[in-house]
N, CA, C and O atoms as a printed pandas DataFrame, in Angstrom:
     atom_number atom_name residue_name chain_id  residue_number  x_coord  y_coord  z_coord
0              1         N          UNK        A               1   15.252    1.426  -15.786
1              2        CA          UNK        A               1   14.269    0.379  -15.975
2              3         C          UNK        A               1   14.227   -0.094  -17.420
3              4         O          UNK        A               1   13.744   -1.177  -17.752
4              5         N          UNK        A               2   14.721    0.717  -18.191
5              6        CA          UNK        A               2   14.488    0.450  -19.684
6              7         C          UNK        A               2   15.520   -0.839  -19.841
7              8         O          UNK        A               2   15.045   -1.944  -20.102
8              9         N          UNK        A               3   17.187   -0.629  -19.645
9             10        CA          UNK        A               3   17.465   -1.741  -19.397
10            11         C          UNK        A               3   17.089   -2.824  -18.680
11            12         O          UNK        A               3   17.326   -3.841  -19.332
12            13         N          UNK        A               4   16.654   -3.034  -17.726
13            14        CA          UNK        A               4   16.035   -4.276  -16.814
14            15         C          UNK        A               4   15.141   -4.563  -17.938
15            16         O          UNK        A               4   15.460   -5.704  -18.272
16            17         N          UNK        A               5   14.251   -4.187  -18.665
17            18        CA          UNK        A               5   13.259   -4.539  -19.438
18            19         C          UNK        A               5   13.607   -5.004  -20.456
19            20         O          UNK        A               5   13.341   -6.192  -20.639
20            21         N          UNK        A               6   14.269   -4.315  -21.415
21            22        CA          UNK        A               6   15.052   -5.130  -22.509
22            23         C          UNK        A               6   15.913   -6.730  -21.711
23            24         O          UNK        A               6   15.600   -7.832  -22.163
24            25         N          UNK        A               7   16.632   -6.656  -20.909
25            26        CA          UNK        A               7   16.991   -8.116  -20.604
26            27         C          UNK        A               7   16.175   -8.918  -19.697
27            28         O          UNK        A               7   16.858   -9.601  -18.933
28            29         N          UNK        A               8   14.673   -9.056  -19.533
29            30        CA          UNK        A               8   13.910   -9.399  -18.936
30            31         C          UNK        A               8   12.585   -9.866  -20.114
31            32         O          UNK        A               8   11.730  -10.695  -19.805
32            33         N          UNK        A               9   12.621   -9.137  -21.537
33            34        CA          UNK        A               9   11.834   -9.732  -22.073
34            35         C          UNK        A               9   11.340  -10.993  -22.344
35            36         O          UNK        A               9   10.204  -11.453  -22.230
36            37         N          UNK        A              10   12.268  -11.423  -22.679
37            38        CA          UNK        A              10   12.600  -13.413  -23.302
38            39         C          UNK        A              10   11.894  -13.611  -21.930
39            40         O          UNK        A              10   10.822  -14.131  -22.238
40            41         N          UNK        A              11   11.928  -13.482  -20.681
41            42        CA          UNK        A              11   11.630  -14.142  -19.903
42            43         C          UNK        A              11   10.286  -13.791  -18.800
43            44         O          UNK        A              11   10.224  -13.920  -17.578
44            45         N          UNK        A              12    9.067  -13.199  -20.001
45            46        CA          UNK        A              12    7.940  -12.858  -19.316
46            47         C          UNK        A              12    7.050  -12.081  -18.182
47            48         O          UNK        A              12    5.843  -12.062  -17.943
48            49         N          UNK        A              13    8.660  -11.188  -17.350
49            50        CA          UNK        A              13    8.487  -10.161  -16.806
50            51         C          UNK        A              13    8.146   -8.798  -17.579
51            52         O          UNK        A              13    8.638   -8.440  -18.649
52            53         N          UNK        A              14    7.108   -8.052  -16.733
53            54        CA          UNK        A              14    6.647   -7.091  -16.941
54            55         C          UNK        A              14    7.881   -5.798  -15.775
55            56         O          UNK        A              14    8.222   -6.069  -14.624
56            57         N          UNK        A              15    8.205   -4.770  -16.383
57            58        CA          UNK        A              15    8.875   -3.940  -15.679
58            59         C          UNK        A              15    8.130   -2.740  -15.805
59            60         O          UNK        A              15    8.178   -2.334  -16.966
60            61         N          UNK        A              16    7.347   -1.898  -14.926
61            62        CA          UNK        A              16    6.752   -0.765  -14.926
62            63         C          UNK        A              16    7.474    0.422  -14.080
63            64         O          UNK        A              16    7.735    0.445  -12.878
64            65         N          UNK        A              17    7.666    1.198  -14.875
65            66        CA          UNK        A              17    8.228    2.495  -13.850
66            67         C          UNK        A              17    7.342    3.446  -13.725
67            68         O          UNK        A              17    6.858    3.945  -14.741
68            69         N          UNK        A              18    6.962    3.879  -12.448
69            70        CA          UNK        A              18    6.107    4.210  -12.005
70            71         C          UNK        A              18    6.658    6.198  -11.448
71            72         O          UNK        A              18    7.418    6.356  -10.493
72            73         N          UNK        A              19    6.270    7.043  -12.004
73            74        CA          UNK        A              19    7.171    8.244  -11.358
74            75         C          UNK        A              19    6.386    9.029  -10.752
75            76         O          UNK        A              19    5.735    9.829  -11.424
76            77         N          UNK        A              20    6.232    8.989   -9.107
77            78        CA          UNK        A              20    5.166    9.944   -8.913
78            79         C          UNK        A              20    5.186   11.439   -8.034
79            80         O          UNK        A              20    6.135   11.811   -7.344
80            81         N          UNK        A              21    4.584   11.792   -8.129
81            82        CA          UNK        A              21    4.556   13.299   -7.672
82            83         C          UNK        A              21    4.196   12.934   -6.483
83            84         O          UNK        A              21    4.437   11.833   -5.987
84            85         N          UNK        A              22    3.312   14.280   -5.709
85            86        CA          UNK        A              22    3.119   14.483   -4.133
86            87         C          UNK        A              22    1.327   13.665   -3.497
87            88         O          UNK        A              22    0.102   13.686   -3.377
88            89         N          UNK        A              23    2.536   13.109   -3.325
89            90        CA          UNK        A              23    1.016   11.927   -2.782
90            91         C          UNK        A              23    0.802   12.383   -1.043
91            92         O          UNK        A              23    1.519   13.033   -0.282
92            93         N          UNK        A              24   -0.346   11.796   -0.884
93            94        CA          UNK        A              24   -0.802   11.993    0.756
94            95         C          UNK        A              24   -0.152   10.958    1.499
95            96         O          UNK        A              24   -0.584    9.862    1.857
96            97         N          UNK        A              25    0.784   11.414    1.640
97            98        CA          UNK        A              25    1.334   10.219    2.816
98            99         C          UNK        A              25    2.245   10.804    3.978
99           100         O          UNK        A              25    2.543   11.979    4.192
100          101         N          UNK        A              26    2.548    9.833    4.562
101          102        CA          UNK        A              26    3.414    9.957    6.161
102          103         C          UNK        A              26    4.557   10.766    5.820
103          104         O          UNK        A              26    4.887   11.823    6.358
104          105         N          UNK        A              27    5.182   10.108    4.782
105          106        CA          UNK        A              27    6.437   10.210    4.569
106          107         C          UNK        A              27    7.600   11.586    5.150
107          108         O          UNK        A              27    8.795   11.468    5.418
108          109         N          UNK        A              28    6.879   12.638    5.197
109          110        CA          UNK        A              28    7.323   13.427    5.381
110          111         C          UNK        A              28    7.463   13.720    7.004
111          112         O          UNK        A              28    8.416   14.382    7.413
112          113         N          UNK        A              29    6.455   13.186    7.916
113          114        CA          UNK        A              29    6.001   12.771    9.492
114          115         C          UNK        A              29    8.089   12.057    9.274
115          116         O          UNK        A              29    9.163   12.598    9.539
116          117         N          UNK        A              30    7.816   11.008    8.829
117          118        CA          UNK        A              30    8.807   10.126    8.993
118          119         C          UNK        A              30   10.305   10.755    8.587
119          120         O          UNK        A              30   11.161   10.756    9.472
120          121         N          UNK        A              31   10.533   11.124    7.679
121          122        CA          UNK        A              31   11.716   11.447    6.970
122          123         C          UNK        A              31   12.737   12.425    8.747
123          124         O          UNK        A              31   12.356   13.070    9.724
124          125         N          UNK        A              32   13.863   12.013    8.286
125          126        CA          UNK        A              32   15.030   12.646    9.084
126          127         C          UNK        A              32   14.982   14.312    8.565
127          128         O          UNK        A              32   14.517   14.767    7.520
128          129         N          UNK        A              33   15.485   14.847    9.434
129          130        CA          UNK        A              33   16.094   16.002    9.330
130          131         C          UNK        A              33   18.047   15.981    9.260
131          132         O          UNK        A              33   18.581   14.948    8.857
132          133         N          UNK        A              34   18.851   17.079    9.645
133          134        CA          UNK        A              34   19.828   17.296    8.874
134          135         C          UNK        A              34   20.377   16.695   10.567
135          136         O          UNK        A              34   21.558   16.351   10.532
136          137         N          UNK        A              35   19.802   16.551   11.792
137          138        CA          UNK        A              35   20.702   16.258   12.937
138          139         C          UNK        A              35   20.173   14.026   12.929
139          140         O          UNK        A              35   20.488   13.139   13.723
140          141         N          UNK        A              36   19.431   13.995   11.814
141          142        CA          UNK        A              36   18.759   11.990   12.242
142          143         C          UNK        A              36   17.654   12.418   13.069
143          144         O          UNK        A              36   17.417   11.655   14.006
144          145         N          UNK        A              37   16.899   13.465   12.966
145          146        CA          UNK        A              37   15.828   13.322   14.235
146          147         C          UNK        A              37   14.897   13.165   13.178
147          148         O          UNK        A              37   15.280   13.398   12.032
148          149         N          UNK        A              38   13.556   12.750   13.426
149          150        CA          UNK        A              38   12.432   12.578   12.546
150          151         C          UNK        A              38   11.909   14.260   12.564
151          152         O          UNK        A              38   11.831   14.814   13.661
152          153         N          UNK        A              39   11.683   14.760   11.743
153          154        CA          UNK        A              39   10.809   15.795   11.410
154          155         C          UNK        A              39    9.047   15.902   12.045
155          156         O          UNK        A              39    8.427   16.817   12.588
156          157         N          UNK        A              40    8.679   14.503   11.661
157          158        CA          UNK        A              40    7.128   14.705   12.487
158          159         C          UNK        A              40    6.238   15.808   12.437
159          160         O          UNK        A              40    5.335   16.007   13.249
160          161         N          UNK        A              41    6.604   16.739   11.158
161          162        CA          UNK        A              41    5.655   17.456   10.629
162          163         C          UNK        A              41    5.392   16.961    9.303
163          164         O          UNK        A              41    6.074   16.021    8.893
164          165         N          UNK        A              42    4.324   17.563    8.438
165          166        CA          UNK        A              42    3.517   17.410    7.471
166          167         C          UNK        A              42    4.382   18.633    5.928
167          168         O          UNK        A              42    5.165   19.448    6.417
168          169         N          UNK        A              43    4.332   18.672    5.310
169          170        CA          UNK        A              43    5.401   19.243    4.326
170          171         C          UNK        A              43    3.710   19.657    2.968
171          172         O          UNK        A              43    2.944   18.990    2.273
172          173         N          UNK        A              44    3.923   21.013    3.269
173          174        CA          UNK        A              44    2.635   21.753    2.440
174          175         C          UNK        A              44    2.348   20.731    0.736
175          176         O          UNK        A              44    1.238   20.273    0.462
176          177         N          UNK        A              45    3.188   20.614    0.104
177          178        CA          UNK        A              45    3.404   19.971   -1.193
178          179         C          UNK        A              45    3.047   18.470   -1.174
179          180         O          UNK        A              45    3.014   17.939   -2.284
180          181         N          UNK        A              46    2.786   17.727   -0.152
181          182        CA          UNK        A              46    2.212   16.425    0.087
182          183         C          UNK        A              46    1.504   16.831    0.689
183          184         O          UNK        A              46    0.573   16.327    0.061
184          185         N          UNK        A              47    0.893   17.504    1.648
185          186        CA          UNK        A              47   -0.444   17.522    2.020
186          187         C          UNK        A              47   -1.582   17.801    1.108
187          188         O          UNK        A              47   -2.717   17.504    1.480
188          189         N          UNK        A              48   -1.395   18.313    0.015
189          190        CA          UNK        A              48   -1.883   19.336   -0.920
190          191         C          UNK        A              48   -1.705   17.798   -1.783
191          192         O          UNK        A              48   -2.559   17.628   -2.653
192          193         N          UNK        A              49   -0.937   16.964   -1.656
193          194        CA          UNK        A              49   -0.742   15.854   -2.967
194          195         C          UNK        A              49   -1.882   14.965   -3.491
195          196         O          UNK        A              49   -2.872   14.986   -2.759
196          197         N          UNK        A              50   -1.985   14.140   -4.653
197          198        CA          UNK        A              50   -2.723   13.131   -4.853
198          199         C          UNK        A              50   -3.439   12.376   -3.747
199          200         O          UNK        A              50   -2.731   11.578   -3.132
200          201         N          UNK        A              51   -4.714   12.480   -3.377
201          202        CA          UNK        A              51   -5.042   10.982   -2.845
202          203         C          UNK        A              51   -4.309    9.094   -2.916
203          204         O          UNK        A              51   -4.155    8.472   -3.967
204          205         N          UNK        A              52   -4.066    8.697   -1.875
205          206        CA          UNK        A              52   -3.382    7.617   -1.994
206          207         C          UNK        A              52   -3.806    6.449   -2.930
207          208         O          UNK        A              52   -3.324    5.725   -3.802
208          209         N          UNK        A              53   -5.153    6.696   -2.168
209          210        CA          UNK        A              53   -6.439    5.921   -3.182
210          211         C          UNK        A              53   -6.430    6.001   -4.358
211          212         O          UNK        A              53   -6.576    4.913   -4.915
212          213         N          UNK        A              54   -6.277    7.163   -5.236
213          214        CA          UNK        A              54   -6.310    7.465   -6.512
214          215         C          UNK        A              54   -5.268    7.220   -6.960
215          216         O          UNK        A              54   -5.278    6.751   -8.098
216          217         N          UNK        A              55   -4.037    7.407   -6.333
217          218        CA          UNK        A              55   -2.768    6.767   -7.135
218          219         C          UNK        A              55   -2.596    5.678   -7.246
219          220         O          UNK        A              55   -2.224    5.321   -8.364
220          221         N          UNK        A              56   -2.735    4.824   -6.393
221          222        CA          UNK        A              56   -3.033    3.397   -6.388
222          223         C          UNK        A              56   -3.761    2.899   -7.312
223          224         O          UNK        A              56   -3.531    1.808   -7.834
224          225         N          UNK        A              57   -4.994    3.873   -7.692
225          226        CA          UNK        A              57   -5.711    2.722   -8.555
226          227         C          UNK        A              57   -5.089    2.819   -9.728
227          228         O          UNK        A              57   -4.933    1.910  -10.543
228          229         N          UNK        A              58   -4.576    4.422   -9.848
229          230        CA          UNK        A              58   -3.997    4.652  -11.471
230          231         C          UNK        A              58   -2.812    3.696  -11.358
231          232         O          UNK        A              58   -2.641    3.303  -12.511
232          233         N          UNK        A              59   -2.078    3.229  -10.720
233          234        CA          UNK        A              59   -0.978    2.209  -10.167
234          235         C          UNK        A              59   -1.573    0.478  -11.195
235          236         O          UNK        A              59   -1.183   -0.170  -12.167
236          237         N          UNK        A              60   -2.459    0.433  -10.386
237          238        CA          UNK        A              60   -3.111   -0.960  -10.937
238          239         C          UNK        A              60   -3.174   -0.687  -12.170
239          240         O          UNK        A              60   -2.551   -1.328  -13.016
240          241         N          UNK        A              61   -3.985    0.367  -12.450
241          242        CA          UNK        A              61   -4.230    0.273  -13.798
242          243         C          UNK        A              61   -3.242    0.279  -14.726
243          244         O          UNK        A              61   -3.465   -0.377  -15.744
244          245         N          UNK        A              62   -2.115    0.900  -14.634
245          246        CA          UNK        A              62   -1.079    0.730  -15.587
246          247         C          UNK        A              62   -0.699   -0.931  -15.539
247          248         O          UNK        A              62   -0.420   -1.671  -16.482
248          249         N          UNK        A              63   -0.772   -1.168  -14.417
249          250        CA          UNK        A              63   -0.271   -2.727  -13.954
250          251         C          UNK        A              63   -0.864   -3.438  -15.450
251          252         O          UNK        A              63   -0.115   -3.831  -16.345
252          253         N          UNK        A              64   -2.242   -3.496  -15.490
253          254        CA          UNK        A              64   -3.143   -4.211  -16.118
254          255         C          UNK        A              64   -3.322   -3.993  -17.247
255          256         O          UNK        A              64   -3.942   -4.817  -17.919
256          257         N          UNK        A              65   -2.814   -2.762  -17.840
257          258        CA          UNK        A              65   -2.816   -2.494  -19.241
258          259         C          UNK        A              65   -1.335   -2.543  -19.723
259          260         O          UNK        A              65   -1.216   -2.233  -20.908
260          261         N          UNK        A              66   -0.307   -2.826  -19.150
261          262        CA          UNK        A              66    0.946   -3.449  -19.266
262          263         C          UNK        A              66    1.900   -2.264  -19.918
263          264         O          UNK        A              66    2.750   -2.258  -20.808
264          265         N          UNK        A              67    1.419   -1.403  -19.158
265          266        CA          UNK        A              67    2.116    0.156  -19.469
266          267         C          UNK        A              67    3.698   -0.148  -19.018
267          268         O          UNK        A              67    4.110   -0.648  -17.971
268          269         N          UNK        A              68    4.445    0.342  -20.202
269          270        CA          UNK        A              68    6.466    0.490  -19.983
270          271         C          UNK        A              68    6.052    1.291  -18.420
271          272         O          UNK        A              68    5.975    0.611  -17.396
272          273         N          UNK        A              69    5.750    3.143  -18.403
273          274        CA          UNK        A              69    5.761    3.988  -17.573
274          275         C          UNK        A              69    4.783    4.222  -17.179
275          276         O          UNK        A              69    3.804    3.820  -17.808
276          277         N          UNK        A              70    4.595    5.010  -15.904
277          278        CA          UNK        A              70    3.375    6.159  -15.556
278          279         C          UNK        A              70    3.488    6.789  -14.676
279          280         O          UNK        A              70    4.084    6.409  -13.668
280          281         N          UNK        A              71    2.690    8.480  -14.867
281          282        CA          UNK        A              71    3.430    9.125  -14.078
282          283         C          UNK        A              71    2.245    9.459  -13.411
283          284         O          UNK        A              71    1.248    9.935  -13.954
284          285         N          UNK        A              72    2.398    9.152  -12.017
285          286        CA          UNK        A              72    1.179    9.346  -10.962
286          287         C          UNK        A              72    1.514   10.957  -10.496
287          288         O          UNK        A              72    2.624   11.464  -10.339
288          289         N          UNK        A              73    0.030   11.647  -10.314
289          290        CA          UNK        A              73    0.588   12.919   -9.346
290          291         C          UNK        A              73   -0.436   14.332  -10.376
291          292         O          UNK        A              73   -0.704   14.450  -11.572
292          293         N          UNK        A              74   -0.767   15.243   -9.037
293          294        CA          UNK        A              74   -1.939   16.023  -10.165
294          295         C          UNK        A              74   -1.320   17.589   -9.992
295          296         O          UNK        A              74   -0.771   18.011   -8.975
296          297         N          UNK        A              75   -1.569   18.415  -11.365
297          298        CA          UNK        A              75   -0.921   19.528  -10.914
298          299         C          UNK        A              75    0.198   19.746  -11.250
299          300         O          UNK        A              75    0.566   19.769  -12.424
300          301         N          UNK        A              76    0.927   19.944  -10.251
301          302        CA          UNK        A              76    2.645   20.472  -11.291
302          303         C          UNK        A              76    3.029   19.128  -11.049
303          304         O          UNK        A              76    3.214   18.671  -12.177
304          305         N          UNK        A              77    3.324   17.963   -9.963
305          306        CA          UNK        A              77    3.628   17.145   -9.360
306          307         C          UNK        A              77    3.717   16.161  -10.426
307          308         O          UNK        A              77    4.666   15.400  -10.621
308          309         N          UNK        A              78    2.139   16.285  -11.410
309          310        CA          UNK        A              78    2.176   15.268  -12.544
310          311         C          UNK        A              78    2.596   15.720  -14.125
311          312         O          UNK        A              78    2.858   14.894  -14.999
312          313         N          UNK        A              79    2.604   16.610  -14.246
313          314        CA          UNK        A              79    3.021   17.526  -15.612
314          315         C          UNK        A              79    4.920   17.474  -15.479
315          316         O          UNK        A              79    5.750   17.322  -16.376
316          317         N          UNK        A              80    5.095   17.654  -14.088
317          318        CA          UNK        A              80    6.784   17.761  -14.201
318          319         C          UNK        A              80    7.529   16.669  -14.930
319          320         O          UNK        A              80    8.473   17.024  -15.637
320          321         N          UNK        A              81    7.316   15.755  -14.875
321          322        CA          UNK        A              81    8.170   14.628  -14.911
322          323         C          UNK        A              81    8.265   14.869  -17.142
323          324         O          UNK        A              81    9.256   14.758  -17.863
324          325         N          UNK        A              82    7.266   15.095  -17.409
325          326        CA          UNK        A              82    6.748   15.490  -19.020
326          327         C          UNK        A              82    8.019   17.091  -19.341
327          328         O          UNK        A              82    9.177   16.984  -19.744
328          329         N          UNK        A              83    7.341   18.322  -19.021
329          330        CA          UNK        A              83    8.304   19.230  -18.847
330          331         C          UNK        A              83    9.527   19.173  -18.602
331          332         O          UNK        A              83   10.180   19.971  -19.275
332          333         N          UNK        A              84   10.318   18.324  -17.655
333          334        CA          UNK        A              84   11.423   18.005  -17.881
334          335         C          UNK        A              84   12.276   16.978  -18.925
335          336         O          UNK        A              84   13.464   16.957  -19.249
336          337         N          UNK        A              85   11.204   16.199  -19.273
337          338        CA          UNK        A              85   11.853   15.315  -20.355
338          339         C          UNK        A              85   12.043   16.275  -22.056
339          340         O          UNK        A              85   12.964   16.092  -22.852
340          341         N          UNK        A              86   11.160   17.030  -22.185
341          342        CA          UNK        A              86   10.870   17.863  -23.537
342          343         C          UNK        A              86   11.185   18.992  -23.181
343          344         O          UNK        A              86   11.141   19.747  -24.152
344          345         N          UNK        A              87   11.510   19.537  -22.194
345          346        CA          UNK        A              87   11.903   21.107  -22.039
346          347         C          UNK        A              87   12.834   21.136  -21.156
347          348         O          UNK        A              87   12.677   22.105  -20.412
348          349         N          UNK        A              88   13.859   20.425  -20.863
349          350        CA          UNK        A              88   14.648   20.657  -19.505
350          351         C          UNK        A              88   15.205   22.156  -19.058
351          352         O          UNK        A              88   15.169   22.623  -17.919
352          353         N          UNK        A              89   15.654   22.697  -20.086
353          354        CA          UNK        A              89   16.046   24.077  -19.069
354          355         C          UNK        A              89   14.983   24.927  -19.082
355          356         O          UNK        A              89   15.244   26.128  -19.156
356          357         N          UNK        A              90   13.482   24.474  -19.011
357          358        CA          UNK        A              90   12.397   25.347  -18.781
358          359         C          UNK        A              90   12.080   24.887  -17.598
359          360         O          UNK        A              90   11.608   25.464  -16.619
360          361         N          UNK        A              91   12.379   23.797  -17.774
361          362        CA          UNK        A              91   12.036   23.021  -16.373
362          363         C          UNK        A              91   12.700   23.419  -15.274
363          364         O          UNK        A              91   12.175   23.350  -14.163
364          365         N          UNK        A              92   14.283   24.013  -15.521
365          366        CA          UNK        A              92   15.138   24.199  -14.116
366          367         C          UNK        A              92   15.040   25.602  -13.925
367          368         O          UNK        A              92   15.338   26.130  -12.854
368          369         N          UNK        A              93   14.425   26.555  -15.430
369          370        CA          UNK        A              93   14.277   27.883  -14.682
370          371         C          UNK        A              93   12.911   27.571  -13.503
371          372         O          UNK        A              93   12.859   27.542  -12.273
372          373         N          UNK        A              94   12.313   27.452  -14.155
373          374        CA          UNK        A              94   10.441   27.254  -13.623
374          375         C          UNK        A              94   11.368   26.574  -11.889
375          376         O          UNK        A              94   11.660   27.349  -10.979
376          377         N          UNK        A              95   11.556   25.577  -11.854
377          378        CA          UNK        A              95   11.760   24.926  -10.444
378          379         C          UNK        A              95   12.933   25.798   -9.630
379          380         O          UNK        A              95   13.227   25.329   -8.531
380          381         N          UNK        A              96   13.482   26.742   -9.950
381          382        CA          UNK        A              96   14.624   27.728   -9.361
382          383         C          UNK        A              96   13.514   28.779   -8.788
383          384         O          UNK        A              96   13.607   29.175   -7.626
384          385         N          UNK        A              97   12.594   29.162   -9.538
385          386        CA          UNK        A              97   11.704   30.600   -8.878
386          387         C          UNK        A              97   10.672   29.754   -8.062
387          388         O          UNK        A              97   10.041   30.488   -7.300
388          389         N          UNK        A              98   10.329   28.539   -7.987
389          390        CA          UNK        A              98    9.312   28.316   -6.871
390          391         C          UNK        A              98    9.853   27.403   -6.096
391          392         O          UNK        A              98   10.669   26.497   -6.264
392          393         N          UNK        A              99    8.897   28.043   -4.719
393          394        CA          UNK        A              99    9.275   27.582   -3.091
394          395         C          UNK        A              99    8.529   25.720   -3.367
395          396         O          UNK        A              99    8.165   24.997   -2.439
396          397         N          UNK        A             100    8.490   25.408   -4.589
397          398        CA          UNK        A             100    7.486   24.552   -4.075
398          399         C          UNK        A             100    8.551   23.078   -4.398
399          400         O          UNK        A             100    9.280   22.831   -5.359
400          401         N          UNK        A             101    8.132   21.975   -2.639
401          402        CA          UNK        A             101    9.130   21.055   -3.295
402          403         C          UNK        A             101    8.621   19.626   -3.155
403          404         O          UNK        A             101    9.274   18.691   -3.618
């Protein structure tokens, strides 16, 4: 996105990257398994995720304060994206010992 943004300036677009952790949603109902069948269960780490509502608004709000990034998501979900940029191989021990995905 950083590129899209640099060649998008001159021309009054806003580019926001948005990185988010485990939100409450379907997605996981929906997502395939390893044969194309839908899964149609619920996945502990999004159930447990952000309210949709609340990400959304933090969503707008970056919109409106004309934020480059933001990283939606509470818990490890929202701290990760930080930890991996400033600590990466703390980041891949830490994500190797937990079940959590």
């Amino acid at each position: 996105m950083d590129c899209l943004r640099a060649e998008v300036a001159d021309k009054n677009i806003h580019c926001l990257t948005i990185c988010p952790g485990s939100i409450k949603t379907a997605i996981a109902h929906n997502s395939l398994n390893e044969h194309g069948i839908a899964q149609n269960k619920a996945e502990h780490s999004i159930e447990n995720g952000m309210d949709v509502k609340l990400a959304v608004r933090q969503m707008i709000s970056a919109i409106a304060k004309g934020k480059d990034e933001v990283v939606i998501g509470e818990g490890l979900s929202g701290l990760a994206p930080t930890i991996k940029r400033f600590f990466p191989s703390l980041f891949n021990r830490l994500t190797a010992r937990t079940s959590y995905r």
